[in-house]
C-alpha positions as CSV (number, residue, x, y, z in Angstrom):
1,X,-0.3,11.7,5.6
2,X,1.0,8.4,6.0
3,X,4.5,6.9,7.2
4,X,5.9,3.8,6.4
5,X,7.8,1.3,8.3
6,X,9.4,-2.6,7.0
7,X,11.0,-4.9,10.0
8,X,10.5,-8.1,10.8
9,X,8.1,-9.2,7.4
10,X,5.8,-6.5,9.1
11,X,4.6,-3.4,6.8
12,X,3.5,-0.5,9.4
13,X,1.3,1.9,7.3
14,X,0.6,4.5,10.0
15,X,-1.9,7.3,9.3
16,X,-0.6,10.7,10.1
17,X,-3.3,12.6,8.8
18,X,-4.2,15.5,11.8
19,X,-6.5,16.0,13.3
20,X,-9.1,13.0,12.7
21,X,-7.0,10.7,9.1
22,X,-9.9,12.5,7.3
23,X,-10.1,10.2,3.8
24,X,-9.3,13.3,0.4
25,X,-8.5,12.5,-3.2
26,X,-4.9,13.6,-2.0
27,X,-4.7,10.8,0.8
28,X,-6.0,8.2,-1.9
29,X,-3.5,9.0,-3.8
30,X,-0.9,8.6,-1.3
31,X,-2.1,5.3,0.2
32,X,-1.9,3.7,-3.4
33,X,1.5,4.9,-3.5
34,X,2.3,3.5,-0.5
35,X,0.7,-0.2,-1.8
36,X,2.7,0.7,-4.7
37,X,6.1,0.8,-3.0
38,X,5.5,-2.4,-0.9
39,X,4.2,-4.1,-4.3
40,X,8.0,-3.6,-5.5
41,X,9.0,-5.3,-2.0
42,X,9.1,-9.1,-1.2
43,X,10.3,-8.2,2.3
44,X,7.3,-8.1,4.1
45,X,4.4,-10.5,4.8
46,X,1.5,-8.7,7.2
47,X,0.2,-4.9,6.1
48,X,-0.6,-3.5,9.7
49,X,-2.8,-0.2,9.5
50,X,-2.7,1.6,12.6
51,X,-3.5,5.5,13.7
52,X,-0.9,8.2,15.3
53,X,-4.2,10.2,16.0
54,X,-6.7,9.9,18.9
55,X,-9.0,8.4,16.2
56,X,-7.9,5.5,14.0
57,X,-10.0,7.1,11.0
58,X,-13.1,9.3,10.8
59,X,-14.1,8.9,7.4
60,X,-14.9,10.9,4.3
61,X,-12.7,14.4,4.4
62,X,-15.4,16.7,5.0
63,X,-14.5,19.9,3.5
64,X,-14.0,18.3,0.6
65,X,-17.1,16.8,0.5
66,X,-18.5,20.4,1.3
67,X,-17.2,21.7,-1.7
68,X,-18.3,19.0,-3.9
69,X,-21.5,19.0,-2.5
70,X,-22.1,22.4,-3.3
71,X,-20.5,22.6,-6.5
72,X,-22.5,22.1,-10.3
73,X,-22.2,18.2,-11.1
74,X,-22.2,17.7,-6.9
75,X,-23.5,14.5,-7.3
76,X,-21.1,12.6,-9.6
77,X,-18.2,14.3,-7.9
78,X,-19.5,12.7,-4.9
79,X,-20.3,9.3,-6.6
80,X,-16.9,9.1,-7.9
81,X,-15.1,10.2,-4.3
82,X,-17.3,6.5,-3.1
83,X,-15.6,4.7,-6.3
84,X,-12.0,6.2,-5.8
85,X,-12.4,4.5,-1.7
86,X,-14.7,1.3,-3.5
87,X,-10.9,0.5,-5.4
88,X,-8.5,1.5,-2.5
89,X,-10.3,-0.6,-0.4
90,X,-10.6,-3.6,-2.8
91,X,-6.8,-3.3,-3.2
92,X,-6.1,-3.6,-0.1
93,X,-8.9,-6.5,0.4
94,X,-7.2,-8.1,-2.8
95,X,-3.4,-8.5,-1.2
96,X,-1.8,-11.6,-1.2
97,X,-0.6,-10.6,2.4
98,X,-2.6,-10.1,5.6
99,X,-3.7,-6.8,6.6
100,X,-4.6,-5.9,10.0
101,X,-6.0,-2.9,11.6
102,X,-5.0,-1.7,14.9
103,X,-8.6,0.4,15.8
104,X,-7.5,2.8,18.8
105,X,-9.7,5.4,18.6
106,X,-13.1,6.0,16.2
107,X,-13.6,4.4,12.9
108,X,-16.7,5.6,11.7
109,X,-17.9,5.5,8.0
110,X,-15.5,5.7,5.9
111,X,-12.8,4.8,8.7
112,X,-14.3,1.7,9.8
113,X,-14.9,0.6,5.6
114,X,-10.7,1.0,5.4
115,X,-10.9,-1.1,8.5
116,X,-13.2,-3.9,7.0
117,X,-11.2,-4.5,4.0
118,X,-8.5,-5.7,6.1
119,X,-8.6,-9.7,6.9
120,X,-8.4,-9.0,10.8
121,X,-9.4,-6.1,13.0
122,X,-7.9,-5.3,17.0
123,X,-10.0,-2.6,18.9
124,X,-9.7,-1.0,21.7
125,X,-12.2,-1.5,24.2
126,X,-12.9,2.3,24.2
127,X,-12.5,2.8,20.5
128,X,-16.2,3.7,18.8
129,X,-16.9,2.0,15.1
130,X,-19.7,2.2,13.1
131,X,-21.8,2.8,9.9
132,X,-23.7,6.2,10.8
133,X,-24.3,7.5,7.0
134,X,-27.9,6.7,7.2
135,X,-28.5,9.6,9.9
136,X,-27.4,11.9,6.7
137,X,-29.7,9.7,4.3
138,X,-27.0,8.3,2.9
139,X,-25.5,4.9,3.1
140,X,-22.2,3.1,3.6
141,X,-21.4,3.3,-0.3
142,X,-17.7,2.4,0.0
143,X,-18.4,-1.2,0.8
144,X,-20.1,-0.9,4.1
145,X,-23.0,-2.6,2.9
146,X,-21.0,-5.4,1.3
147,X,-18.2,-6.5,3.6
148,X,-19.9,-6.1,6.6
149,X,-23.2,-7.9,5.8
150,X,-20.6,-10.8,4.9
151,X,-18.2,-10.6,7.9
152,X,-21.1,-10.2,10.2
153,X,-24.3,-11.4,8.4
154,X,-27.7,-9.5,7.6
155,X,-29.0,-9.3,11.0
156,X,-25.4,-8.0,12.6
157,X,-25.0,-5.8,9.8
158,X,-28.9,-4.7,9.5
159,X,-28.2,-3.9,13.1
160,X,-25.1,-1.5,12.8
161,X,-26.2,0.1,9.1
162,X,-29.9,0.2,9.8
163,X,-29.9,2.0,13.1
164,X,-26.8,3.5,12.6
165,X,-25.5,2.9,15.9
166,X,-21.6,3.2,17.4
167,X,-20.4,0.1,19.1
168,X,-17.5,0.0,21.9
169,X,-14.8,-2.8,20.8
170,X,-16.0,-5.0,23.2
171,X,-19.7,-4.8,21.5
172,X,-18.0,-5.2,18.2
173,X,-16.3,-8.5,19.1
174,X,-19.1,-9.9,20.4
175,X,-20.9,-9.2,16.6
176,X,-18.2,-10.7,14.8
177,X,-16.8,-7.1,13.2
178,X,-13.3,-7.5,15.0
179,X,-11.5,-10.6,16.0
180,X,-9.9,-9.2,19.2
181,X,-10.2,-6.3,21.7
182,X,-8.3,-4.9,23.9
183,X,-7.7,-1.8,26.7
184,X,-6.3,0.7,24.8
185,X,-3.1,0.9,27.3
186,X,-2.5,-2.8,25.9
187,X,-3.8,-2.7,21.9
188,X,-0.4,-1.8,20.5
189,X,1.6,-4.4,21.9
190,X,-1.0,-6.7,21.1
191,X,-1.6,-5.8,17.2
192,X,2.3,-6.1,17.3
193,X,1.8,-9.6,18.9
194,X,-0.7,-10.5,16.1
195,X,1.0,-9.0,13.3
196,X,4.3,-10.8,14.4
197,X,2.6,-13.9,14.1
198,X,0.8,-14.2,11.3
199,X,4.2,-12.9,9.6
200,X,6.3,-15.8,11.0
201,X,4.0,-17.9,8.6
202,X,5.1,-18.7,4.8
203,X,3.8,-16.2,2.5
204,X,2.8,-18.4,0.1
205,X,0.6,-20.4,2.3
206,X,-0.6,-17.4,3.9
207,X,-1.8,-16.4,0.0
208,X,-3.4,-19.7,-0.9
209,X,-5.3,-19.5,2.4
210,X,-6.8,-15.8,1.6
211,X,-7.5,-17.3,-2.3
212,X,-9.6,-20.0,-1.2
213,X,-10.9,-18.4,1.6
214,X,-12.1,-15.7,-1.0
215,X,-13.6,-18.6,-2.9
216,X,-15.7,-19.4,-0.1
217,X,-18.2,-16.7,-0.7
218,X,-17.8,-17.0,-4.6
219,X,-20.3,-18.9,-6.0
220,X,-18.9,-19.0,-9.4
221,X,-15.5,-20.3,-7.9
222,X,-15.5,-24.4,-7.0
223,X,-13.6,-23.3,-2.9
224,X,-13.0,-27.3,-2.5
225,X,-11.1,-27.4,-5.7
226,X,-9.3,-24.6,-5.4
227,X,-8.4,-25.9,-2.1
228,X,-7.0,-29.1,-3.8
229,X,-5.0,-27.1,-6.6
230,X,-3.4,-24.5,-3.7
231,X,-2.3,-27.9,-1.7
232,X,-0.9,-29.3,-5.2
233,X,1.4,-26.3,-5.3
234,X,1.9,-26.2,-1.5
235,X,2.7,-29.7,-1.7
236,X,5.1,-29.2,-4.6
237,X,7.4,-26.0,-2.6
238,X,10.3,-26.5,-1.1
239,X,9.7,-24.5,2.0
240,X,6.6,-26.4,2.6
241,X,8.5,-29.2,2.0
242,X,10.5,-28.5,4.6
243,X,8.3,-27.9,7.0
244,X,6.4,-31.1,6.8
245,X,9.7,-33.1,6.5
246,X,10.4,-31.2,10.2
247,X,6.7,-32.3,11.5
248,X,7.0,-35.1,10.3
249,X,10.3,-36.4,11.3
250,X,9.3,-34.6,14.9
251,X,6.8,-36.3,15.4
252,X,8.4,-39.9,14.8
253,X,10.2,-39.4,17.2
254,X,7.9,-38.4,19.7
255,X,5.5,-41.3,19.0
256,X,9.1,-43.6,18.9
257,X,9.8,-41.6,22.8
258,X,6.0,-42.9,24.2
259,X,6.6,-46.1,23.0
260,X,10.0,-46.2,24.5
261,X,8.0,-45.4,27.8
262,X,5.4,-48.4,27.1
């Protein structure tokens, strides 16, 4: 269902679920043991979800939901498969280390929820994402209506979850639901690009940022002290230290190289 790879601070999580990544209790399961392994790792700094399928993922497994559906107690069962993807997807919103998703095909529902819990979203051009529960008179009840309506704001989100429409990549850039799109022939080498990136960064920092970013949109959390407490401890690591002894020192001797110049 799922295969994982470590190299170069980069955690590939690839879903090999055929035909369509369909979301079951059993692939739950096996995606918090996966989060569970790399937990027990300090090897690896970016999560980078990405699809082996023609669709990155299509949502809620749907012969499962038939069978719960149908069965006595239907609608708890089906409550409770929304609040077993609710807590994946918190988990993986809750890492200390960036996740990315690399969207190459459809994400729709369920799909595109996994994909908003991540910090930063690729798409291909062609790739088709979306919120389309309310055609069944349902909603987006793993976090659709949460995350998106803060990513985006109401009137992007109203826009998606309201009408229930499928958007291109390029159409979801332009909303503010992923940061980047791309031709399809060129979004794996790009989300590599991306992922390789953001992993050359300190982990620590990279954690401090997603903290007080997280504050941001708390309103029982103070974001600007938060902000001065993460720099505290920043301030006080020796890698950081490091780093802004190396700027530093750079950069005297580029300002003492102009004035040689003057």
């Amino acid at each position: 269902m799922l295969k994982l790879d470590v190299e170069g601070r980069v955690a590939r999580l690839t879903l090999e679920h055929p035909p369509v990544n369909a979301i079951g209790e059993a692939w739950l399961r096996a995606f918090h043991g996966m989060l569970d392994t790399l937990a027990a790792r300090d090897d690896w700094h970016v999560l980078h979800l990405r699809s082996s399928q023609k669709v990155f993922c299509a949502g809620a497994d749907l012969a499962e939901m038939r069978t719960k559906f149908q069965a006595p107690g239907g609608v708890e069962a089906m409550v409770a498969t929304a609040a077993g993807m609710q807590a994946l997807f918190a988990r993986i919103e809750a890492l200390p280390q960036v996740s990315l998703a690399e969207i190459g095909g459809a994400a729709l529902g369920g799909g595109f929820e996994l994909a908003l819990a991540c910090d930063l979203r690729i798409a291909a051009v062609e790739a088709k994402l979306g919120l389309p529960e309310a055609r069944l008179g349902l909603i987006p009840g793993a976090g659709g209506t949460q995350r998106l309506t803060r990513l985006a704001g109401r009137p992007s989100a109203a826009r998606v979850i309201l009408t229930a429409e499928i958007l291109d990549g390029a159409s979801a850039q332009a909303l503010g639901l992923v940061q980047w799109c791309a031709p399809r022939a060129e979004l794996a080498a790009r989300a590599a690009q991306i992922a390789a990136a953001a992993a050359a960064l300190p982990a620590n920092a990279l954690a401090e940022c997603k903290a007080c970013m997280a504050a941001a949109t708390d309103s029982n959390r103070d974001g600007f002290a938060e902000e001065l407490e993460a720099s505290r401890r920043l301030y006080g690591d020796e890698t950081t230290r490091e780093r802004v002894a190396a700027f530093l020192a750079g950069t005297a001797r580029s300002t003492s190289s102009e004035k040689e110049k003057t």
